[in-house]
C-alpha positions as CSV (number, residue, x, y, z in Angstrom):
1,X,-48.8,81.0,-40.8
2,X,-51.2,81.9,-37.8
3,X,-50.6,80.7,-34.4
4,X,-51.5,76.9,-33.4
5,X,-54.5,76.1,-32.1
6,X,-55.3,73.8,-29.0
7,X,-53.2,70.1,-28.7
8,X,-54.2,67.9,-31.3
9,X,-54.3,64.1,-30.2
10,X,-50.5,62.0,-30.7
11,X,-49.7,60.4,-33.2
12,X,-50.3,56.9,-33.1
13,X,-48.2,54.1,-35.4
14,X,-49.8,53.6,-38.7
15,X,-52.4,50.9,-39.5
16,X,-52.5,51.8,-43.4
17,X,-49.9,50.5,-45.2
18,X,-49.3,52.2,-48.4
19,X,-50.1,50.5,-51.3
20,X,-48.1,51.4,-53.9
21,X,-44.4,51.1,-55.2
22,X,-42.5,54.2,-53.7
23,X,-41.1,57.0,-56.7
24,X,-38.1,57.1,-57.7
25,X,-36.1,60.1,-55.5
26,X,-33.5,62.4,-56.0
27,X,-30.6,62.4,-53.5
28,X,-30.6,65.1,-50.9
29,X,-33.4,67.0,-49.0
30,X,-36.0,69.6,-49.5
31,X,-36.0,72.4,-47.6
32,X,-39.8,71.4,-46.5
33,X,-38.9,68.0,-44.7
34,X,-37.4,69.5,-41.8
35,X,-40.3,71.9,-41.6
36,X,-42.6,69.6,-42.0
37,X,-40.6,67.2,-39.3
38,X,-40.8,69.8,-36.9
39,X,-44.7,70.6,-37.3
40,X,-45.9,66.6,-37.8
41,X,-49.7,66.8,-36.9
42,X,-49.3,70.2,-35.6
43,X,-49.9,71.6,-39.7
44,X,-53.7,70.5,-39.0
45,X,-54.0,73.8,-36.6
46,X,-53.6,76.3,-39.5
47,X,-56.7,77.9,-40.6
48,X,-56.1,77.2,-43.9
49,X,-56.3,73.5,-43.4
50,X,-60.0,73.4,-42.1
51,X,-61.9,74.3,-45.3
52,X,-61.1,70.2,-46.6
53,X,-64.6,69.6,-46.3
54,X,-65.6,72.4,-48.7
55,X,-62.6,71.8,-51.0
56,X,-63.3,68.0,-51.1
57,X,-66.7,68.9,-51.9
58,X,-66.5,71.4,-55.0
59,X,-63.5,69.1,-56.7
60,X,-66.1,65.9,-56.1
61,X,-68.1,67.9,-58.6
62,X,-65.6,69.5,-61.1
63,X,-63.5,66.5,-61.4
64,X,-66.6,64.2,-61.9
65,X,-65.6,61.6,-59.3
66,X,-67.8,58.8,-58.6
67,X,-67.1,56.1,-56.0
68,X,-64.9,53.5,-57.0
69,X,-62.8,55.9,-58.5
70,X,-59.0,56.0,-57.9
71,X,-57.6,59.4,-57.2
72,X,-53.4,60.7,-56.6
73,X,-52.9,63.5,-54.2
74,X,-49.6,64.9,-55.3
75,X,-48.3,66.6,-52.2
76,X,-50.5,65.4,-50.1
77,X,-49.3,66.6,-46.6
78,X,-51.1,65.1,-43.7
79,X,-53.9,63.3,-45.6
80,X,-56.4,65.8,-45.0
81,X,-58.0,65.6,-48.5
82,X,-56.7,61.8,-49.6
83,X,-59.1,61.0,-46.1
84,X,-62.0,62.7,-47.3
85,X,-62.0,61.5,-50.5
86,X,-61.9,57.8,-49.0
87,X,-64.6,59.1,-46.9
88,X,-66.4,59.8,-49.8
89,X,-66.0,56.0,-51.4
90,X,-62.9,56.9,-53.8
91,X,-60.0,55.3,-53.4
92,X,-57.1,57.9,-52.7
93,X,-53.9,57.7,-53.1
94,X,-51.5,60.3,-51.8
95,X,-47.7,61.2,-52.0
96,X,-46.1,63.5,-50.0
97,X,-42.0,64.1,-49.9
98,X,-41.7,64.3,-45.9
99,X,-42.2,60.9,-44.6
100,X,-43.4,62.8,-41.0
101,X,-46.6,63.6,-43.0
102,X,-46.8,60.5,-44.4
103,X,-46.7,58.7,-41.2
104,X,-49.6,61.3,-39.5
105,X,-51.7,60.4,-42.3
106,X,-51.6,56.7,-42.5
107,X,-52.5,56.9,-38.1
108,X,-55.6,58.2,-39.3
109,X,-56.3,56.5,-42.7
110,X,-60.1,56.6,-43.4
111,X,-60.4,53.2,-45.7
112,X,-59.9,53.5,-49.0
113,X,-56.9,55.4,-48.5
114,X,-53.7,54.6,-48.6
115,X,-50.2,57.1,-48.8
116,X,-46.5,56.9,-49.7
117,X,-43.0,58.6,-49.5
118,X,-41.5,60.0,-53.0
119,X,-40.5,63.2,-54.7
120,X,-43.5,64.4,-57.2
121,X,-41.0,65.7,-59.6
122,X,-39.9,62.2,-60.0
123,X,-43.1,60.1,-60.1
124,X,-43.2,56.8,-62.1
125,X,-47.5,56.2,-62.2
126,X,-48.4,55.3,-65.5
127,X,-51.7,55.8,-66.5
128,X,-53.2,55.0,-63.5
129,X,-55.6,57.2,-61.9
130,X,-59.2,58.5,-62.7
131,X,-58.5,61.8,-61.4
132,X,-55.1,63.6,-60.0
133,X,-55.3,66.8,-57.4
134,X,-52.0,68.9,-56.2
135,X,-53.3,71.7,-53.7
136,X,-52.4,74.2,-51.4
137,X,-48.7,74.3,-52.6
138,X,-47.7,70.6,-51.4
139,X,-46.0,70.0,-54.5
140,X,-46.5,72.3,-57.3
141,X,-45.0,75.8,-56.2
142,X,-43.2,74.6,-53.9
143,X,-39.5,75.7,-55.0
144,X,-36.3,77.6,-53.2
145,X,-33.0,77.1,-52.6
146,X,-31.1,73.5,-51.9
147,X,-30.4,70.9,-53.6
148,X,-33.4,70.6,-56.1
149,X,-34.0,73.6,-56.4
150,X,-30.5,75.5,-56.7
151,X,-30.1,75.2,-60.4
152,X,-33.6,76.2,-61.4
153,X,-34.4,80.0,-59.9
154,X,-37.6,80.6,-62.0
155,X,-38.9,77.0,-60.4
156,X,-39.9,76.4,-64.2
157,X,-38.2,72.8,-64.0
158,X,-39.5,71.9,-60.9
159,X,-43.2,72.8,-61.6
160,X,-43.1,71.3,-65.3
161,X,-42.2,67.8,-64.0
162,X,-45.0,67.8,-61.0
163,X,-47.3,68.8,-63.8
164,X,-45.5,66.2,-66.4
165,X,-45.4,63.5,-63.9
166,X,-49.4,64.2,-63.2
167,X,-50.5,63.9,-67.1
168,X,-48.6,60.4,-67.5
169,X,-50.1,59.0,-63.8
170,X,-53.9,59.9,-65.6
171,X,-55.4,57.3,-67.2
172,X,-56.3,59.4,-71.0
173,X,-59.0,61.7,-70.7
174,X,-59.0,61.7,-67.4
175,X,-58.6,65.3,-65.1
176,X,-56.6,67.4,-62.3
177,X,-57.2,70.1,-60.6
178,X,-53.9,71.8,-59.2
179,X,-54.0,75.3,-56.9
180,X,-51.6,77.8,-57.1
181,X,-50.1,81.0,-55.1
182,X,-51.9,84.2,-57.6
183,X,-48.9,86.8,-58.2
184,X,-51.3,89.8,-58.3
185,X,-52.3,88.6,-54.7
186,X,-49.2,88.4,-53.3
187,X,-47.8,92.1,-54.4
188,X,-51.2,93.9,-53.4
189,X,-51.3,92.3,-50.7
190,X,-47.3,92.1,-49.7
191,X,-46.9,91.8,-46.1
192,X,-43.5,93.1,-43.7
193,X,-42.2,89.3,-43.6
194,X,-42.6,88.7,-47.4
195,X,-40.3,88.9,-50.0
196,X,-41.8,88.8,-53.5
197,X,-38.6,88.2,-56.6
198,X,-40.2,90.0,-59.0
199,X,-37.7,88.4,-61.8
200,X,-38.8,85.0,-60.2
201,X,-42.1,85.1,-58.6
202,X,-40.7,83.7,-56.1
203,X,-42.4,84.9,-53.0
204,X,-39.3,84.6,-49.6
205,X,-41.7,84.1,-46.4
206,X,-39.1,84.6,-43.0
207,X,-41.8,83.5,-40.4
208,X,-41.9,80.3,-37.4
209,X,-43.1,77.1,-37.6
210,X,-44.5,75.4,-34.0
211,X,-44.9,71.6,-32.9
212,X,-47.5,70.1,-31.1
213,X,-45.8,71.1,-27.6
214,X,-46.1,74.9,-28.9
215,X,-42.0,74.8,-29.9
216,X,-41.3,77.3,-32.2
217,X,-38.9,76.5,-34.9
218,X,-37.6,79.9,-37.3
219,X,-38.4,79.4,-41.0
220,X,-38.3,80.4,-44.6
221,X,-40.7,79.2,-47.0
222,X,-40.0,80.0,-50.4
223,X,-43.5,79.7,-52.9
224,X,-43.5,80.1,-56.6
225,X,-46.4,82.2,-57.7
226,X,-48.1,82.2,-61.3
227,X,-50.5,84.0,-63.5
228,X,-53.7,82.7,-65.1
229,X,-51.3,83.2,-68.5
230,X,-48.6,81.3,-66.9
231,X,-50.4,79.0,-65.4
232,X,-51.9,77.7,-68.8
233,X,-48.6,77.9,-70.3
234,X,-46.8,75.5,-68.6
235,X,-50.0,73.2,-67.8
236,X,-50.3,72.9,-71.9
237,X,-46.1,72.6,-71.8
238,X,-46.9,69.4,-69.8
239,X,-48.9,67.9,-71.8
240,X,-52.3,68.7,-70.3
241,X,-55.3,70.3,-71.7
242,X,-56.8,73.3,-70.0
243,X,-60.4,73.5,-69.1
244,X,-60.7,76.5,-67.1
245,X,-58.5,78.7,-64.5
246,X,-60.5,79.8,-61.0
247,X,-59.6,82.1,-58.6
248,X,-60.4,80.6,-55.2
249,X,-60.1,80.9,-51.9
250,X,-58.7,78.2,-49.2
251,X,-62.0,77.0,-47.9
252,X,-64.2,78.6,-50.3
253,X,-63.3,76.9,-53.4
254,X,-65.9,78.1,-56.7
255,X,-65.9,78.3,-60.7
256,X,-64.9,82.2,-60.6
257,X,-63.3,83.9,-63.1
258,X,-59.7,85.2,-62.0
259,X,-59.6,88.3,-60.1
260,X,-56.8,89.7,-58.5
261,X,-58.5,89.5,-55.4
262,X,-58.0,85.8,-54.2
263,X,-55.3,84.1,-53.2
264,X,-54.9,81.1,-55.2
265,X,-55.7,79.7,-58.7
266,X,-57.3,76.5,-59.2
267,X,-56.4,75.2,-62.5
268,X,-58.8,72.5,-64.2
269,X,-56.8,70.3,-67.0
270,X,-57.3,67.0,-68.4
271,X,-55.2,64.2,-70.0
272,X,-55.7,64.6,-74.0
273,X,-57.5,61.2,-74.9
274,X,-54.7,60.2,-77.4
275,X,-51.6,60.2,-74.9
């Protein structure tokens, strides 16, 4: 992750409550809360994270949102793309497992949006969303050692429920667009602190982590990364229908065919009309 950028404002209590029923949790932590505990609104320094207009934008489009819409941000971090979509008129709804990001995102709740603490391997919506989006490995990818992830080394398990629990939140026909780490990225472009597993593809990041004081915190990040083959796969495993697989880019999100050359795949699937 790049160095932090200038002192973002406090955090201020929330004024959003969220408005729906909590999921049902699995006991123990992920390895991300503490991260994500240290970093609070700090995570909205990373380059990565200012290309939400741009992302927002293009999934607007290829999702076919319209206001009044109601839209689940699995993994949803600090709000970032649950805000803009409120911005945008569509009711948002987004999840995130580290109650830290969940209270940064509720202090600045755009209306229309609304958040909540849960585990998106264990989500309980039922048919009810127009449109679901998990990006920028919030959720889906996001694997390792601990407690969830100990017994599951290929990730497989993990990954299959996000991607189950998305299809049965859709209301039928309805779409998601999820973002994934691209394999052939990560080995051409394998840097000194990476790790790829290449029985796994499980890529083993040692880097640090800093707060909004500048306190630097070591950590490991452990990110599952997928194929366009793969990717399709286990989307069509879960349940979902595949539209098309994009390579994009963090801020520069587009319908291009996959390249080895980007660093993510968008996938675009949709809810068969008879589940």
């Amino acid at each position: 992750m790049p160095a932090p950028e200038p002192p973002v404002d406090p955090i201020v209590e929330p004024t959003v409550e969220p408005t729906v029923e909590p999921m049902a949790e699995q006991d123990g932590e992920h390895w991300f809360e503490a991260l994500a505990t240290h970093m609070g609104p700090a995570y909205l320094r990373y380059s990565f994270t200012k290309g939400t207009a741009q992302e927002v934008g293009f999934l607007v489009g290829a999702l076919g949102l319209e206001p009044g819409m109601r839209v689940l941000d699995v993994g949803c971090g600090p709000g970032r793309h649950v805000n803009a979509l409120a911005q945008a008129g569509i009711e948002a709804v987004g999840l995130d497992i580290s109650q830290t990001f969940i209270d940064v995102a509720a202090a600045q709740a755009s209306p229309g949006a609304s958040f909540v603490r849960g585990d998106a391997r264990a989500m309980t919506f039922d048919s009810e969303f127009d449109a679901a989006i998990s990006l920028c490995q919030g959720a889906f990818g996001l694997g390792g050692p601990g407690p969830f992830g100990a017994d599951d080394t290929q990730n497989v398990g993990n990954d299959h429920a996000v991607l189950d629990g998305i299809r049965r939140a859709l209301r039928p026909g309805a779409k998601a667009a999820v973002s994934a780490f691209s394999s052939y990225f990560q080995v051409r472009y394998l840097e000194e602190h990476n790790h790829f597993d290449a029985a796994t593809a499980v890529n083993h990041e040692t880097t640090e982590v800093r707060d909004a004081a500048g306190t630097v915190l070591p950590a490991e990040l452990w990110t599952t990364c997928y194929t366009p083959r793969e990717l399709r796969m286990l989307t069509e495993r879960s349940g979902l229908v595949v539209d098309a697989i994009w390579s994009v880019t963090p801020g520069a999100y587009a319908s291009n065919p996959p390249t080895i050359e980007t660093p993510e795949f968008l996938v675009l699937a949709k809810r068969p009309e008879a589940t």
